[in-house]
N, CA, C and O atoms as CSV, one atom per row, in Angstrom:
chain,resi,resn,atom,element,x,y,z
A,1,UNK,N,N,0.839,-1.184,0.000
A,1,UNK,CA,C,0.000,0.000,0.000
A,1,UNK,C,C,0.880,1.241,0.000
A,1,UNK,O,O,1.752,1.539,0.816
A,2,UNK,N,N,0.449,1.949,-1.152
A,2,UNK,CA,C,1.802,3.554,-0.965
A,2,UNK,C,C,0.746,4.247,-0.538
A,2,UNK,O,O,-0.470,4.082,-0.634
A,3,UNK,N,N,1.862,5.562,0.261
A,3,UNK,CA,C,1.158,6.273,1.272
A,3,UNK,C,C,-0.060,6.977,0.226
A,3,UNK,O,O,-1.265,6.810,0.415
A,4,UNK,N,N,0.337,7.533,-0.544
A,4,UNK,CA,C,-0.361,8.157,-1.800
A,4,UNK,C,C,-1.159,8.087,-2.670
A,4,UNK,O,O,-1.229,8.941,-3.554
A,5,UNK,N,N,-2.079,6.853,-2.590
A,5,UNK,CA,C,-2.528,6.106,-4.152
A,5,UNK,C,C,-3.820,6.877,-4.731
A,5,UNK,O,O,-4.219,7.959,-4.300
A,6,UNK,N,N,-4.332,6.239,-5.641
A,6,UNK,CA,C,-5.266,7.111,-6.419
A,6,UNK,C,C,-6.718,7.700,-5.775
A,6,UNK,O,O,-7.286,8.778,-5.947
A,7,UNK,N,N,-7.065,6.525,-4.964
A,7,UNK,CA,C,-8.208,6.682,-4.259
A,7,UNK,C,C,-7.641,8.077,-3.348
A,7,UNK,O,O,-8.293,9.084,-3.625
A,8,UNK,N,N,-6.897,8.225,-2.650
A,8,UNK,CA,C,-6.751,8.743,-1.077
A,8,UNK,C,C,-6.712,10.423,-2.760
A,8,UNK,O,O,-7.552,11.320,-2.684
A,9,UNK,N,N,-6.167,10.421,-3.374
A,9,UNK,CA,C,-5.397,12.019,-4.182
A,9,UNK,C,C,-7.368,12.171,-4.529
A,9,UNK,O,O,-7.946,13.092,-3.952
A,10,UNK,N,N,-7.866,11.605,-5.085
A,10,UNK,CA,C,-9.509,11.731,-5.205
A,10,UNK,C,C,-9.959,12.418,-4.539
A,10,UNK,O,O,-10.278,13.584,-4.776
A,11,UNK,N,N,-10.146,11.452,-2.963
A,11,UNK,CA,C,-11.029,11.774,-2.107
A,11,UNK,C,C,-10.379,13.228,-1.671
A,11,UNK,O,O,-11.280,13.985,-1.308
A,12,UNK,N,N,-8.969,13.881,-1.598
A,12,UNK,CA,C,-8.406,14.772,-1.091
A,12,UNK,C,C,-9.010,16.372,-1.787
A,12,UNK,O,O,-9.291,17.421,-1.208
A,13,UNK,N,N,-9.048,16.048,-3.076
A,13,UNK,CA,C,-9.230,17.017,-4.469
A,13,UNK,C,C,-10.879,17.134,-4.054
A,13,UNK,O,O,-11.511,18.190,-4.060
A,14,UNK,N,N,-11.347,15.986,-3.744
A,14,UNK,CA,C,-12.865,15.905,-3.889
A,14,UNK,C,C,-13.311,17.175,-2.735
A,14,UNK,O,O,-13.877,18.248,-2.945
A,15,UNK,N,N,-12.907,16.691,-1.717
A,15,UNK,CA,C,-12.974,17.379,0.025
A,15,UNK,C,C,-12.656,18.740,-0.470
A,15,UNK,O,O,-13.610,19.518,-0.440
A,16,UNK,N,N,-11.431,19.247,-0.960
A,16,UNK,CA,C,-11.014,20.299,-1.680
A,16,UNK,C,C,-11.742,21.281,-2.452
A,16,UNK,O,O,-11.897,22.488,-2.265
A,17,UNK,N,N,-12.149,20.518,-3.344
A,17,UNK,CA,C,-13.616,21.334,-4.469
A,17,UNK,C,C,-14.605,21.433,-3.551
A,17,UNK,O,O,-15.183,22.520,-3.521
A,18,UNK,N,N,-15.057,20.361,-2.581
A,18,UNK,CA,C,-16.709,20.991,-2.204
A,18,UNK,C,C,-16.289,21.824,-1.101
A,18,UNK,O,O,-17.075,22.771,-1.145
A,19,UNK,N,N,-15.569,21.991,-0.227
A,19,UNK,CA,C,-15.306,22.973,0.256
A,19,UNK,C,C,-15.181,24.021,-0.264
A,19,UNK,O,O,-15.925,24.951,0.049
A,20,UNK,N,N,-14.301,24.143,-1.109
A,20,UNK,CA,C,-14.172,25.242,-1.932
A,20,UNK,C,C,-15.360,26.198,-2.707
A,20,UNK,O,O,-15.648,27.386,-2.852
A,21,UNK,N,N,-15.891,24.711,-3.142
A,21,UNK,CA,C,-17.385,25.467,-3.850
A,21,UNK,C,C,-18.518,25.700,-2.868
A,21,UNK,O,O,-19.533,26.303,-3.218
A,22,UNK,N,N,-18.375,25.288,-1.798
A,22,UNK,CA,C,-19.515,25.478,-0.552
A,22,UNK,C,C,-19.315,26.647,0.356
A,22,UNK,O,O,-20.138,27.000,1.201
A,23,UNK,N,N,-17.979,27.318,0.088
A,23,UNK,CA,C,-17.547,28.459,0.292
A,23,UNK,C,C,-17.564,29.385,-0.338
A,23,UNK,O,O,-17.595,30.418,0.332
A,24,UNK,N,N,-17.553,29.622,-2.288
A,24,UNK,CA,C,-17.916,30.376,-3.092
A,24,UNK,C,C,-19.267,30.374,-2.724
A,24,UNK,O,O,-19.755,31.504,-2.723
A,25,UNK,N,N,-19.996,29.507,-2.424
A,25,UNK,CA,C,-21.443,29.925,-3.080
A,25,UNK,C,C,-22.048,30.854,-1.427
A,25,UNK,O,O,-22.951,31.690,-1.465
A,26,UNK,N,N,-21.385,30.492,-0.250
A,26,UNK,CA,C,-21.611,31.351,0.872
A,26,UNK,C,C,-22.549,30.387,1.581
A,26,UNK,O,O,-23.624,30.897,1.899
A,27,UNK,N,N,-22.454,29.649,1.766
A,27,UNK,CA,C,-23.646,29.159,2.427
A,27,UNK,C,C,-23.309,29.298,3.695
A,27,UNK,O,O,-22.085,29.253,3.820
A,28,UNK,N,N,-24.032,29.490,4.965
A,28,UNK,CA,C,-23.698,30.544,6.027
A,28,UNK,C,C,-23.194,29.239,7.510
A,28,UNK,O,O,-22.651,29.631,8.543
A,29,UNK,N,N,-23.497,27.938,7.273
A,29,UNK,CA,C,-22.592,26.773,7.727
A,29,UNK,C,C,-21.314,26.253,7.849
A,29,UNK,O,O,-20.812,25.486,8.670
A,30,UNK,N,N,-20.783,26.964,6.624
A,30,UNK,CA,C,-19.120,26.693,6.128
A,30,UNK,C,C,-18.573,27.741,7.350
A,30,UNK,O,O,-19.250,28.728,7.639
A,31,UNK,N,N,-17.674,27.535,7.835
A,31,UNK,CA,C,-16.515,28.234,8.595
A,31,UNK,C,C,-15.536,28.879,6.970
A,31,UNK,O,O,-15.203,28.380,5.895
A,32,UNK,N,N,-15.379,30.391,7.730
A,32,UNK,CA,C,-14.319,30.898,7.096
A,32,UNK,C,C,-12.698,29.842,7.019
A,32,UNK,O,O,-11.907,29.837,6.076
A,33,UNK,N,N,-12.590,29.065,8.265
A,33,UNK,CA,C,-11.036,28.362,8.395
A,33,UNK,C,C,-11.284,26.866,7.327
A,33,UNK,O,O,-10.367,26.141,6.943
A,34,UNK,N,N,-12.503,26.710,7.062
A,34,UNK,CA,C,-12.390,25.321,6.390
A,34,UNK,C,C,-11.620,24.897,5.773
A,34,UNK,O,O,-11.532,23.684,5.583
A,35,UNK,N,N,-10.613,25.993,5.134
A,35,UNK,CA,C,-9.489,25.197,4.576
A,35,UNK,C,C,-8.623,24.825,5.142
A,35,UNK,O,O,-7.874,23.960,4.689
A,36,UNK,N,N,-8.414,25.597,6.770
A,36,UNK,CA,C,-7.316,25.039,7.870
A,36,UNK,C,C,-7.831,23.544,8.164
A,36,UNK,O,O,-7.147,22.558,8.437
A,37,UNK,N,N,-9.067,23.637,8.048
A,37,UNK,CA,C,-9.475,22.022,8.885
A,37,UNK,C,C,-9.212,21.450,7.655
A,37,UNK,O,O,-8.037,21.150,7.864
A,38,UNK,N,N,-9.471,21.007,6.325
A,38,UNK,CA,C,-9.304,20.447,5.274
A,38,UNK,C,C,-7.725,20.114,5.232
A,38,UNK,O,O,-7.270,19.034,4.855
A,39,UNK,N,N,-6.949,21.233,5.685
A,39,UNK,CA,C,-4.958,20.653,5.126
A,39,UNK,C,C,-5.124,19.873,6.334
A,39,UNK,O,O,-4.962,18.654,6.263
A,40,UNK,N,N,-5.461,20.483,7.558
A,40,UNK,CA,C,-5.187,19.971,8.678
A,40,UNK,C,C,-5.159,18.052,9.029
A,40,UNK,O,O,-4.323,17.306,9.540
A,41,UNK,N,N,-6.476,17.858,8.467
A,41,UNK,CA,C,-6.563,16.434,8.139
A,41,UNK,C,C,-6.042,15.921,6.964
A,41,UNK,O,O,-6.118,14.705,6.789
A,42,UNK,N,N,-5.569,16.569,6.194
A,42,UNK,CA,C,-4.781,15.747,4.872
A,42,UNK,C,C,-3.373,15.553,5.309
A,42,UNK,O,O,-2.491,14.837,4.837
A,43,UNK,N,N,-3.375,16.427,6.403
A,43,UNK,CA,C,-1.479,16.527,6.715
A,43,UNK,C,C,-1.674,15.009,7.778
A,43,UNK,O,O,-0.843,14.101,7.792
A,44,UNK,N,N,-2.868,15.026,8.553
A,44,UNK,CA,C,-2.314,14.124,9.951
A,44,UNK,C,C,-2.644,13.265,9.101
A,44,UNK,O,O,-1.879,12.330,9.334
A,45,UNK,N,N,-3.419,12.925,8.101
A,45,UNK,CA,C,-3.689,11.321,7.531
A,45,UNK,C,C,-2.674,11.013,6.549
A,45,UNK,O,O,-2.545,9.804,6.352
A,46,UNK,N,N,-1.627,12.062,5.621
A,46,UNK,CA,C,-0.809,11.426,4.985
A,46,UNK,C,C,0.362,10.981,6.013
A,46,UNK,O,O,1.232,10.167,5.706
A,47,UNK,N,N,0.256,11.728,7.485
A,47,UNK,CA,C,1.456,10.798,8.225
A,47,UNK,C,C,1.285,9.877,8.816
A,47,UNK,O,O,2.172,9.211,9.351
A,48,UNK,N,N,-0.277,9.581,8.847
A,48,UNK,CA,C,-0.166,8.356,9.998
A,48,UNK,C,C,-0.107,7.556,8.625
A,48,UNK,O,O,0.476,6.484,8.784
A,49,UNK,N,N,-0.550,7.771,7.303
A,49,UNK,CA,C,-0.702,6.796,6.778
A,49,UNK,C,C,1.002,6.152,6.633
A,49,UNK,O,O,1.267,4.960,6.789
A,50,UNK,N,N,2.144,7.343,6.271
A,50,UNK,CA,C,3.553,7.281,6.056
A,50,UNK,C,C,3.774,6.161,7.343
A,50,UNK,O,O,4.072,4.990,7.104
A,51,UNK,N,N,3.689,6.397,7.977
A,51,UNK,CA,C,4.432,5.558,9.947
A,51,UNK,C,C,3.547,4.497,9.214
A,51,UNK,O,O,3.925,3.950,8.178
A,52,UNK,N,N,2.892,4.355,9.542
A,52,UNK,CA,C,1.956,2.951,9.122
A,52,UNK,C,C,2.958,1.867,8.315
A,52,UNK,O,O,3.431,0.771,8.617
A,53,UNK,N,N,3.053,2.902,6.909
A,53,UNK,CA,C,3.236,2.096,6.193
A,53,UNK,C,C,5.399,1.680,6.266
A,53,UNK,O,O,6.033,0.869,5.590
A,54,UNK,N,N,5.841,2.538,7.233
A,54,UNK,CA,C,7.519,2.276,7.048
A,54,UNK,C,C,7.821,1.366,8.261
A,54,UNK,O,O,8.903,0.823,8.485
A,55,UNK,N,N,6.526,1.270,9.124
A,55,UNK,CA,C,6.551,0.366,10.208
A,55,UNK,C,C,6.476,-0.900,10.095
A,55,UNK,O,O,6.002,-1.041,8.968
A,56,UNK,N,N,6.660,-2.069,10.594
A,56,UNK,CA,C,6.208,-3.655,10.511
A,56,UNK,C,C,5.022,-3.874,9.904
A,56,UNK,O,O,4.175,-3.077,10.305
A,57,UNK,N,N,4.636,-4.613,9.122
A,57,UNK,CA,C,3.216,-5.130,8.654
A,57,UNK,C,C,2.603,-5.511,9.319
A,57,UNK,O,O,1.453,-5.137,9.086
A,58,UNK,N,N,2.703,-6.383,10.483
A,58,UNK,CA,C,1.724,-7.182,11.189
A,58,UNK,C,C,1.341,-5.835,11.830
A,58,UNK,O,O,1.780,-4.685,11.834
A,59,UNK,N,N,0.152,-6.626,12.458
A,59,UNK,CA,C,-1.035,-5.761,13.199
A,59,UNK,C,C,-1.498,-4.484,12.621
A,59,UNK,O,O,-1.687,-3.557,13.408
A,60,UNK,N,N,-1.768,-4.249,11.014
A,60,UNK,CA,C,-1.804,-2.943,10.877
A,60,UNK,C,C,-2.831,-2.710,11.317
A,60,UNK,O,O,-2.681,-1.624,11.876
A,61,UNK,N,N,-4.257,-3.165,11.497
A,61,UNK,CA,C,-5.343,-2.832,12.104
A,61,UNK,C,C,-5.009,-2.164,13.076
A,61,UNK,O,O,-4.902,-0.952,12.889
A,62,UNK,N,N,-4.781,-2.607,14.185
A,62,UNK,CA,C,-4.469,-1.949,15.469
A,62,UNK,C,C,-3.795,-1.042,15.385
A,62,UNK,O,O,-4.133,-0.115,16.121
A,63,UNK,N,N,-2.475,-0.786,14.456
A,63,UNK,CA,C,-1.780,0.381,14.375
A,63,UNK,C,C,-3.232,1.393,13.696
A,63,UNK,O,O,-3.712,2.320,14.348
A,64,UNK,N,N,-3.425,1.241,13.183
A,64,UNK,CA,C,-4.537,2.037,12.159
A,64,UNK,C,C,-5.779,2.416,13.376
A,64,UNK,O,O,-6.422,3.423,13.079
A,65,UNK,N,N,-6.112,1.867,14.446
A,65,UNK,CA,C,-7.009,1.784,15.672
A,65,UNK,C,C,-6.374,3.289,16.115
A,65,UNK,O,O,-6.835,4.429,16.166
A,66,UNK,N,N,-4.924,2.601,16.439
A,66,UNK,CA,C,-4.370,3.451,17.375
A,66,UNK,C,C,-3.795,4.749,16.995
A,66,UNK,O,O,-3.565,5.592,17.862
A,67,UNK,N,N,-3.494,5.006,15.486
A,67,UNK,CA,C,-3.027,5.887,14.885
A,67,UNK,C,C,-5.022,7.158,15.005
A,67,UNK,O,O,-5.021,8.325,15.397
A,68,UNK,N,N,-6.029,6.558,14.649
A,68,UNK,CA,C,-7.326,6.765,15.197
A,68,UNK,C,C,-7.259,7.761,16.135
A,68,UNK,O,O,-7.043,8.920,15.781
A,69,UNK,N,N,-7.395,7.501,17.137
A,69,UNK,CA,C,-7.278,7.834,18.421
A,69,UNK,C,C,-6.131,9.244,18.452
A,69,UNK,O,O,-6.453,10.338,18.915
A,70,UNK,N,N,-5.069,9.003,17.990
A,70,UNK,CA,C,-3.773,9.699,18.231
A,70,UNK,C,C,-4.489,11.157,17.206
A,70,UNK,O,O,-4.265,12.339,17.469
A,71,UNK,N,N,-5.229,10.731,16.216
A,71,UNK,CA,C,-5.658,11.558,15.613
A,71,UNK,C,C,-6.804,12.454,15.971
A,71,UNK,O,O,-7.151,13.487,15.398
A,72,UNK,N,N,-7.342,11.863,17.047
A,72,UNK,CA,C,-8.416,12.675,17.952
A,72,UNK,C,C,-7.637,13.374,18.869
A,72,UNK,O,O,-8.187,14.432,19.177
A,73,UNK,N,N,-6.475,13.178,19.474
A,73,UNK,CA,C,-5.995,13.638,20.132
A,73,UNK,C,C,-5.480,14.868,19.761
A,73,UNK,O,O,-5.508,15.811,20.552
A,74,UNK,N,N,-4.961,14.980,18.526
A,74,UNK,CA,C,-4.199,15.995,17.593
A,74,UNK,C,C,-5.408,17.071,17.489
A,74,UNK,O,O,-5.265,18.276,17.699
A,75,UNK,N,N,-6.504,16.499,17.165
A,75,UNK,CA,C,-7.973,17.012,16.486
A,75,UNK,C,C,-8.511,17.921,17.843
A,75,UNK,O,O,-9.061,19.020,17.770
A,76,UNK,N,N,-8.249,17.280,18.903
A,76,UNK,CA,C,-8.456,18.341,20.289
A,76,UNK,C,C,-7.869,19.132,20.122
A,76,UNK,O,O,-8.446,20.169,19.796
A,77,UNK,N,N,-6.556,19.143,20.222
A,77,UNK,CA,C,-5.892,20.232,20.278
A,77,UNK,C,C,-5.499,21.292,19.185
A,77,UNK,O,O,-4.681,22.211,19.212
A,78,UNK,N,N,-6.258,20.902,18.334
A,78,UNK,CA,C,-6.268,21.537,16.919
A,78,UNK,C,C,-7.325,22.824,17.093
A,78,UNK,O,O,-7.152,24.002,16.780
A,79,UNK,N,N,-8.558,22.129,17.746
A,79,UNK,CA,C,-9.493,22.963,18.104
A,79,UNK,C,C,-9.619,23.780,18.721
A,79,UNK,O,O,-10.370,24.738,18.541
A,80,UNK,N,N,-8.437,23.448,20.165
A,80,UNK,CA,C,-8.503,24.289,21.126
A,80,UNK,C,C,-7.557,25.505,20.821
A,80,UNK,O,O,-7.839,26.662,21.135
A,81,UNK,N,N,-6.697,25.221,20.340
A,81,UNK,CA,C,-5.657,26.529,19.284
A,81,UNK,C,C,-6.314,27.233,18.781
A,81,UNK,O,O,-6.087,28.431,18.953
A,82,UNK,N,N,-7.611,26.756,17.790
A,82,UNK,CA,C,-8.593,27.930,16.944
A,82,UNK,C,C,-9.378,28.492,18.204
A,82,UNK,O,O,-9.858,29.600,17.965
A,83,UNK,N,N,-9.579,28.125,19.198
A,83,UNK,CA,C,-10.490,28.594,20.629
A,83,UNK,C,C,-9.559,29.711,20.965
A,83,UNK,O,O,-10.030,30.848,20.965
A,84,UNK,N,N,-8.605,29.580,21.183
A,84,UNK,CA,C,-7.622,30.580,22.012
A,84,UNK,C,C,-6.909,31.281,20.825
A,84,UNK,O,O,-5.931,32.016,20.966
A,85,UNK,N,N,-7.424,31.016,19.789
A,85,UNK,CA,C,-7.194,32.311,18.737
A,85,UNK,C,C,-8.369,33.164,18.748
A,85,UNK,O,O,-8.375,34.195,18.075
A,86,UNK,N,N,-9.159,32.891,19.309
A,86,UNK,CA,C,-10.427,33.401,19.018
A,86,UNK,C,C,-11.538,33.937,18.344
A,86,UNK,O,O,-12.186,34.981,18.424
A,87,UNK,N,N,-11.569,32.871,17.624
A,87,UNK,CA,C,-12.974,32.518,16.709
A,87,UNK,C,C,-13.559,32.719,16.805
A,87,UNK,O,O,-13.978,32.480,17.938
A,88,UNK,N,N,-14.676,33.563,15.707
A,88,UNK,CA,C,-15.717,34.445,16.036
A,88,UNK,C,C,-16.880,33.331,16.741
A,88,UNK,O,O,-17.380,33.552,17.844
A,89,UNK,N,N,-17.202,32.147,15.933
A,89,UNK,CA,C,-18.023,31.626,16.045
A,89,UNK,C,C,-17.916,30.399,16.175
A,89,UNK,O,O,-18.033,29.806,15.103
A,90,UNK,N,N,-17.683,29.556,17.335
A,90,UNK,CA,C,-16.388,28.356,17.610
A,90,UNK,C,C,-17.558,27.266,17.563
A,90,UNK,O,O,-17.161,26.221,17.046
A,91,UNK,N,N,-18.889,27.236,17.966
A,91,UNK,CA,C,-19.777,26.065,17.272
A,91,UNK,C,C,-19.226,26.003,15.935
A,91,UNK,O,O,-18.072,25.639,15.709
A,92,UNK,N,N,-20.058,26.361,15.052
A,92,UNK,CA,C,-20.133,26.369,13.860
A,92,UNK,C,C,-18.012,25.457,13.087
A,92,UNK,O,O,-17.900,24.509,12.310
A,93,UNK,N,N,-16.825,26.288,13.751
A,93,UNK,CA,C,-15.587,25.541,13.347
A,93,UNK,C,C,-15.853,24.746,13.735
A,93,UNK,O,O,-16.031,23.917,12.843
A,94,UNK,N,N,-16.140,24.153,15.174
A,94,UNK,CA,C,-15.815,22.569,15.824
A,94,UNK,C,C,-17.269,21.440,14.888
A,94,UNK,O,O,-17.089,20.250,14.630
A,95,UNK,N,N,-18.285,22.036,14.624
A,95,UNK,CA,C,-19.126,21.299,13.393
A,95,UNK,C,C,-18.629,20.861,12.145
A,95,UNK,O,O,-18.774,19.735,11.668
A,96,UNK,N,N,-17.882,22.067,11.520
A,96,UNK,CA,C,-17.146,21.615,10.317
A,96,UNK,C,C,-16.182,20.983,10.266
A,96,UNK,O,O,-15.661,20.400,9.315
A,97,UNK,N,N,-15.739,21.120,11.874
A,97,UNK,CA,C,-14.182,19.815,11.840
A,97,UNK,C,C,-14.713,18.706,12.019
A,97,UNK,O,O,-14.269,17.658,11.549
A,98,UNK,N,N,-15.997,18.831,12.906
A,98,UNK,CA,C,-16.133,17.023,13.130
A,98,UNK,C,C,-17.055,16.435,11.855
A,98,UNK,O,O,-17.035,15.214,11.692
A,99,UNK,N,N,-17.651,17.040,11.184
A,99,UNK,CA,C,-17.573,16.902,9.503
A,99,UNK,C,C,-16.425,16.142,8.867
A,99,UNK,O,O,-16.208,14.934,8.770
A,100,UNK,N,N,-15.693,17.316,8.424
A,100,UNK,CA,C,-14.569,16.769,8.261
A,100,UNK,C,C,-13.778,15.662,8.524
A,100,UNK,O,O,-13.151,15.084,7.637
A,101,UNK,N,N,-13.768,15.306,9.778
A,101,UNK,CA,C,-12.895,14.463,10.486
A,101,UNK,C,C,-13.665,13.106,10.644
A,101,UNK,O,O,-13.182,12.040,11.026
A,102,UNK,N,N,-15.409,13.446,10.144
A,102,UNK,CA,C,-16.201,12.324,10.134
A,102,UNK,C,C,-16.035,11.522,8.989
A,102,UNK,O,O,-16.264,10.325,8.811
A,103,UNK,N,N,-15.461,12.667,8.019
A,103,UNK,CA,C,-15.636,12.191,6.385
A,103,UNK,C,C,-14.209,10.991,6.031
A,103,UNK,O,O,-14.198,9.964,5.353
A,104,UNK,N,N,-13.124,11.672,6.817
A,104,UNK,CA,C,-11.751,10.830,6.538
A,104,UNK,C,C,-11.711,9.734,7.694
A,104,UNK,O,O,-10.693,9.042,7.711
A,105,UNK,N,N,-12.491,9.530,8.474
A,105,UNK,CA,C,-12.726,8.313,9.589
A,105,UNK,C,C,-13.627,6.975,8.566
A,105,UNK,O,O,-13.640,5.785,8.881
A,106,UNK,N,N,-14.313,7.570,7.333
A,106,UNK,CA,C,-15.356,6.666,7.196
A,106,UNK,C,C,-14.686,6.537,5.933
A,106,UNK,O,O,-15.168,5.611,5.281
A,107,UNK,N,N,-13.745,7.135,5.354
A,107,UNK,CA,C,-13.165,7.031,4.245
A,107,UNK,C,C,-12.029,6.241,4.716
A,107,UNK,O,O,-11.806,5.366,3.880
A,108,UNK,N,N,-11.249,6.180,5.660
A,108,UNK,CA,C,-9.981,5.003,6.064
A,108,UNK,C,C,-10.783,3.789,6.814
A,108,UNK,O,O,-10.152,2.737,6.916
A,109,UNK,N,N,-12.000,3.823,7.306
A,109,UNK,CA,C,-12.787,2.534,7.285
A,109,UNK,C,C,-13.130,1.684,6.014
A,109,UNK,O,O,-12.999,0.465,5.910
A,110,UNK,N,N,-13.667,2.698,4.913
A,110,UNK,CA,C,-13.935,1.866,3.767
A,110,UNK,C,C,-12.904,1.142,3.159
A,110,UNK,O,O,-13.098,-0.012,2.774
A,111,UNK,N,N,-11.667,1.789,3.017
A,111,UNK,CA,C,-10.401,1.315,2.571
A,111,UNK,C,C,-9.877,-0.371,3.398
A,111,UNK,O,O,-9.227,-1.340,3.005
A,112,UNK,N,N,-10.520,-0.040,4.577
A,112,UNK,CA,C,-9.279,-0.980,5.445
A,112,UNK,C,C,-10.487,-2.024,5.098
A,112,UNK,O,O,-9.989,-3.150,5.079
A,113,UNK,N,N,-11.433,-2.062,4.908
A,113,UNK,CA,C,-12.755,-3.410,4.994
A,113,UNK,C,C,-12.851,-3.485,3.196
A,113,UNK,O,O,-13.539,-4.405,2.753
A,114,UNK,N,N,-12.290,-2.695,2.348
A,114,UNK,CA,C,-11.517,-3.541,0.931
A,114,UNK,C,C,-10.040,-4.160,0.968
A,114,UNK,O,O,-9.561,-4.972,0.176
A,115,UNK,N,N,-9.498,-3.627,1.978
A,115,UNK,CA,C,-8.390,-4.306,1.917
A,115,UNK,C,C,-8.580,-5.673,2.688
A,115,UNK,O,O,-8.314,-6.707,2.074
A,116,UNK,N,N,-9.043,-5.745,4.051
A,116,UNK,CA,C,-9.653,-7.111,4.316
A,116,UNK,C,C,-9.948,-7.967,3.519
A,116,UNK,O,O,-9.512,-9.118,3.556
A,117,UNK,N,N,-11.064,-7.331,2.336
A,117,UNK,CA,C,-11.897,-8.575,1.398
A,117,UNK,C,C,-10.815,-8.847,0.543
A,117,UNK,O,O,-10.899,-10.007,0.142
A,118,UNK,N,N,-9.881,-8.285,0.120
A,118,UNK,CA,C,-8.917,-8.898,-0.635
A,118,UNK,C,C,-7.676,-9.911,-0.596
A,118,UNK,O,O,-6.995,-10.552,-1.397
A,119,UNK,N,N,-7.804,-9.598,1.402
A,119,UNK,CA,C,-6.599,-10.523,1.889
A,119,UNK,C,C,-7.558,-11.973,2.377
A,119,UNK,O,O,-7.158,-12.840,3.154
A,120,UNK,N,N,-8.528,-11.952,1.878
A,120,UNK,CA,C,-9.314,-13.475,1.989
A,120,UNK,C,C,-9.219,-13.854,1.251
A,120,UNK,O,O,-9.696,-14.974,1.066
C-alpha cells in the first residue's frame, strides 16, 4: 500500500472542491477556516498513513485503531488553538471539523474493509 494512491489524491481534491465550492457559493454553515481544517486532516492522515506504512506489517489494524485515536488527540488540540485564537463563532468551526474528520474516519474505514476482502 503507498502512502499516496489514487483513491486517497480523489477523495483529497474531492474534500477540496466541495469545500471550496460550498464556500464560493456562501452558504452561512461553512466556517471561514475550512481550509485550515481540510490541510489539517490531509497533513495528519498522509502521516499516519507514512508511519503505518515504514513500520512492521503485522497488526496494521491496530496500528490504524491506534493511529485513530492519536488523531483525535491531535484534532483536540487543533481545536482548542482555533479557541484561544479566538474565533468568532467556535460552534459552527468545531461542526465543520467534526464533519470533516467524520468524512476521513469513514473514508480510512472503507479502505481498510476492501483491503480485508482482498486478503481473503
Amino acid at each position: 500500500m503507498k502512502v499516496l494512491d489514487i483513491s486517497n489524491l480523489f477523495f483529497y481534491l474531492g474534500l477540496m472542491f466541495l469545500s471550496g465550492f460550498l464556500l464560493f457559493i456562501n452558504i452561512s454553515f461553512i466556517n471561514e477556516f475550512i481550509f485550515y481544517i481540510v490541510f489539517f486532516n490531509i497533513i495528519i492522515d498522509l502521516l499516519f498513513k507514512f508511519l503505518i506504512e515504514k513500520f512492521d506489517q503485522g497488526l496494521v489494524i491496530l496500528k490504524t485503531i491506534l493511529s485513530t485515536f492519536i488523531r483525535l488527540f491531535f484534532s483536540i488540540i487543533f481545536i482548542l488553538l482555533f479557541h484561544f485564537y479566538g474565533i468568532e463563532n467556535l460552534l459552527n468551526f468545531i461542526l465543520n471539523y467534526l464533519i470533516v474528520y467524520l468524512l476521513f474516519i469513514i473514508f480510512e474505514i472503507t479502505i481498510l474493509l476492501l483491503n480485508l476482502h482482498h486478503i481473503k
